[in-house]
C-alpha positions in Angstrom: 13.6 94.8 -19.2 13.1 92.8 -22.4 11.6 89.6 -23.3 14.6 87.2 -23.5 12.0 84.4 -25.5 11.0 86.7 -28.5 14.1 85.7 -30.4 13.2 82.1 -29.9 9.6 83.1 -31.5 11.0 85.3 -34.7 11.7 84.5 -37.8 15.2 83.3 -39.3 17.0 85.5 -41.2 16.5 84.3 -44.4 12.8 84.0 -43.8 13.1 87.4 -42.0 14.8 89.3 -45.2 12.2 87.3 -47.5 9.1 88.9 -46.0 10.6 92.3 -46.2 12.4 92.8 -49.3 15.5 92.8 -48.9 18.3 92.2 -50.9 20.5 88.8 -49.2 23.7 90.5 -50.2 23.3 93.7 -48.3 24.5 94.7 -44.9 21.6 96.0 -43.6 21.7 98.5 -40.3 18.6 98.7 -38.5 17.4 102.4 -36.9 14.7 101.6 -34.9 13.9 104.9 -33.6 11.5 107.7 -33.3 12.2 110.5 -35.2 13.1 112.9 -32.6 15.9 115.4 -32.5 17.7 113.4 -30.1 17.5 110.1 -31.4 20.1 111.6 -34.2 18.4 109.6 -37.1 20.0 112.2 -39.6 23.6 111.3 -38.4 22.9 107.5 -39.2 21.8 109.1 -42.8 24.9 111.0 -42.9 27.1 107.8 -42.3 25.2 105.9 -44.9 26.4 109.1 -47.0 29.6 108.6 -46.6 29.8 104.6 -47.0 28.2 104.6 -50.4 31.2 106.5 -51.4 33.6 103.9 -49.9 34.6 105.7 -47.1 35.3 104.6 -43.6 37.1 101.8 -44.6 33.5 100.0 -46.1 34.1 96.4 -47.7 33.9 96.1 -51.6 31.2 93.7 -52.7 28.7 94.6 -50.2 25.9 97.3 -50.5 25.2 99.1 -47.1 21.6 99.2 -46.5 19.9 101.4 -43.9 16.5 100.7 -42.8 14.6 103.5 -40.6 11.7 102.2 -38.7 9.9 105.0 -36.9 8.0 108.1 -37.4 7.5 111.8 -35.5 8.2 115.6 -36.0 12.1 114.5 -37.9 9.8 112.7 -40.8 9.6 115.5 -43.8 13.6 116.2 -42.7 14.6 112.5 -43.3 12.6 112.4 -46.3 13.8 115.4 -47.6 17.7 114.6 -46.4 17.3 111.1 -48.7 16.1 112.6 -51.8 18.6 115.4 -52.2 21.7 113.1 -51.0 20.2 110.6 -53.8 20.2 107.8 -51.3 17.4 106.0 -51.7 19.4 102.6 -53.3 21.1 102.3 -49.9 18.4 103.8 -47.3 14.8 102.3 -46.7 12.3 104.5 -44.6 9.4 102.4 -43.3 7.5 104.8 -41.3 6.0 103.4 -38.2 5.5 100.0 -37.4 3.8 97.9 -34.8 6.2 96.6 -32.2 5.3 93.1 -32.9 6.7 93.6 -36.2 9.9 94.5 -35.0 11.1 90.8 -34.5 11.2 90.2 -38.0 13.3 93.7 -39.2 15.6 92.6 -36.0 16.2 89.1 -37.5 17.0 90.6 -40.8 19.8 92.8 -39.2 23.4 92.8 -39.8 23.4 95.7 -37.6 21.6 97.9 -34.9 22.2 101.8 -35.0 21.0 103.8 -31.9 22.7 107.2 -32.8 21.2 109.4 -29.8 22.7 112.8 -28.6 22.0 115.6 -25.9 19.3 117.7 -27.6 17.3 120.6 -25.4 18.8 119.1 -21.9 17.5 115.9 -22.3 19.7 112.6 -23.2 19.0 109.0 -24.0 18.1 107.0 -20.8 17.9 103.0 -20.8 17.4 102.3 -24.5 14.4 99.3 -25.3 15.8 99.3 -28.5 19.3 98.8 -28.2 18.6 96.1 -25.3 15.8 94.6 -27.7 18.8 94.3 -30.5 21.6 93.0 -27.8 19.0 90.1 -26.9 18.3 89.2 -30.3 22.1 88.9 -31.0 22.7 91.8 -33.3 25.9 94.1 -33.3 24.8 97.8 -31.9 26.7 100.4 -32.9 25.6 103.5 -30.2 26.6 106.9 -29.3 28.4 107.4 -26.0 25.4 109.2 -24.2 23.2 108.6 -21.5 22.2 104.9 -20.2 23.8 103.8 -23.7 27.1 103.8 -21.6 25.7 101.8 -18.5 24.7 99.1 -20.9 27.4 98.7 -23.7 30.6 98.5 -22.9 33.0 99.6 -26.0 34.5 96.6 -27.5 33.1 94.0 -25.5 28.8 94.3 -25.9 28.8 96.8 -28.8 30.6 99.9 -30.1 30.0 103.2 -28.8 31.3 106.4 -30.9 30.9 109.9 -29.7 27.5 111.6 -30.4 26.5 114.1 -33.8 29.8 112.2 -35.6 28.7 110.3 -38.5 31.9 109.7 -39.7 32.8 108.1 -36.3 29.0 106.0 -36.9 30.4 104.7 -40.5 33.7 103.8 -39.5 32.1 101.5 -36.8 29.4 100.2 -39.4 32.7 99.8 -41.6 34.3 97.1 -38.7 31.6 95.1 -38.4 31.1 94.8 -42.3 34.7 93.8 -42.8 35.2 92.1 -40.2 32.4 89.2 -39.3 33.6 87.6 -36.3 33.9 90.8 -34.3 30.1 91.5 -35.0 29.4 87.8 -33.7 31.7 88.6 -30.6 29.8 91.4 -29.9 26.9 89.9 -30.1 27.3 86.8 -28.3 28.3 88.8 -25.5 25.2 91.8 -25.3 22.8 88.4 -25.8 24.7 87.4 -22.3 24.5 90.5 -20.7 21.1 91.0 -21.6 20.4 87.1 -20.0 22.1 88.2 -17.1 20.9 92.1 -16.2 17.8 93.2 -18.1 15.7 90.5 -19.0 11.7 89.6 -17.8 13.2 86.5 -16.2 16.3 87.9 -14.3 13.7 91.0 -13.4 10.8 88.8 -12.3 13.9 86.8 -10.3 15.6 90.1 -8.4 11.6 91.6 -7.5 10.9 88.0 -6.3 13.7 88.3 -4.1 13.4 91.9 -2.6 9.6 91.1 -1.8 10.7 87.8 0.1 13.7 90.1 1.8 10.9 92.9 2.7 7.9 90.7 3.4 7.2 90.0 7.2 7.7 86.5 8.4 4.9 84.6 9.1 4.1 81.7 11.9 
């Protein structure tokens, strides 16, 4: 469960882009993940790869931007996968961050990536981050693995693509780049969802109810 209010207490987006940096003409995709094997950070790099060459069907006029916020064992890989792909005008890696912070790199996305595969038998359960994204009303773009498919549903909350398929990853990035109002669709509905299934109210609201169902009657 997430906290449905932090939106309401972040930053606007142009406030939001301000305070980090970033450029107001780029279409910036958020990875907020750990940089573990199976959070797949190096196929979001990959699709950033391909979209600076205008492939997948990416917009003219608008520079793809993607900002990695996270750290672990993956970090001299990532590094090392920017340099020699020369891709530091379109990827920013910020290392790890408080979670606190993370309101503000949320507001300044176009775009959330959560590009997770199977890795050593283990697969992405219930992700924070993607649910963090969906209830601050930002387009997620996800692999098809794990919890990711209990709590997206292709087309309608987000876009799932199959797992270690960058190509797939950029083409998806590419849509909601070109094509505004299906990103603002997609988000207006995973904000609803999110209302609905996994935030601290609707939580507090179902526990409240199975202890009043369990609890003995009194008098």
């Amino acid at each position: 469960f997430v906290d449905s209010d932090w939106p309401s207490r972040a930053p606007g987006r142009t406030a939001a882009r301000a305070a980090l940096g970033l450029p107001d003409d780029a279409f910036v995709v958020l990875c907020p993940r750990r940089l573990t094997q199976k959070n797949g950070v190096l196929y979001a790099l990959e699709a950033v790869d391909l979209l600076r060459d205008g492939e997948a069907g990416w917009p003219t006029g608008r520079r793809p931007l993607l900002v990695v916020v996270g750290t672990g064992e993956q970090w001299p890989l990532v590094q090392a996968f920017v340099r020699q792909r020369r891709l530091e005008p379109f990827c920013r890696l910020e290392g790890g961050r408080p979670h606190e912070e993370m309101a503000v790199y949320l507001s300044a996305a176009d775009a959330v990536v959560i590009p997770s595969v199977h890795a050593a038998g283990v697969e992405e359960a219930t992700s924070i981050s993607a649910l963090e994204a969906m209830a601050f009303g930002v387009p997620v773009v996800a692999s098809a693995v794990g919890g990711l498919k209990e709590i997206i549903r292709d087309g309608e909350t987000g876009l799932l693509v199959p797992e270690k398929r960058p190509d797939a990853l950029a083409r998806a990035l590419a849509r909601l780049a070109a094509e505004p109002s299906l990103g603002q669709r997609l988000a207006g509905a995973a904000r609803a969802y999110v209302l609905r299934h996994h935030s601290h109210l609707s939580a507090a609201t179902r526990f409240l109810k199975i202890y009043g169902q369990a609890a003995p009657r009194v008098g």
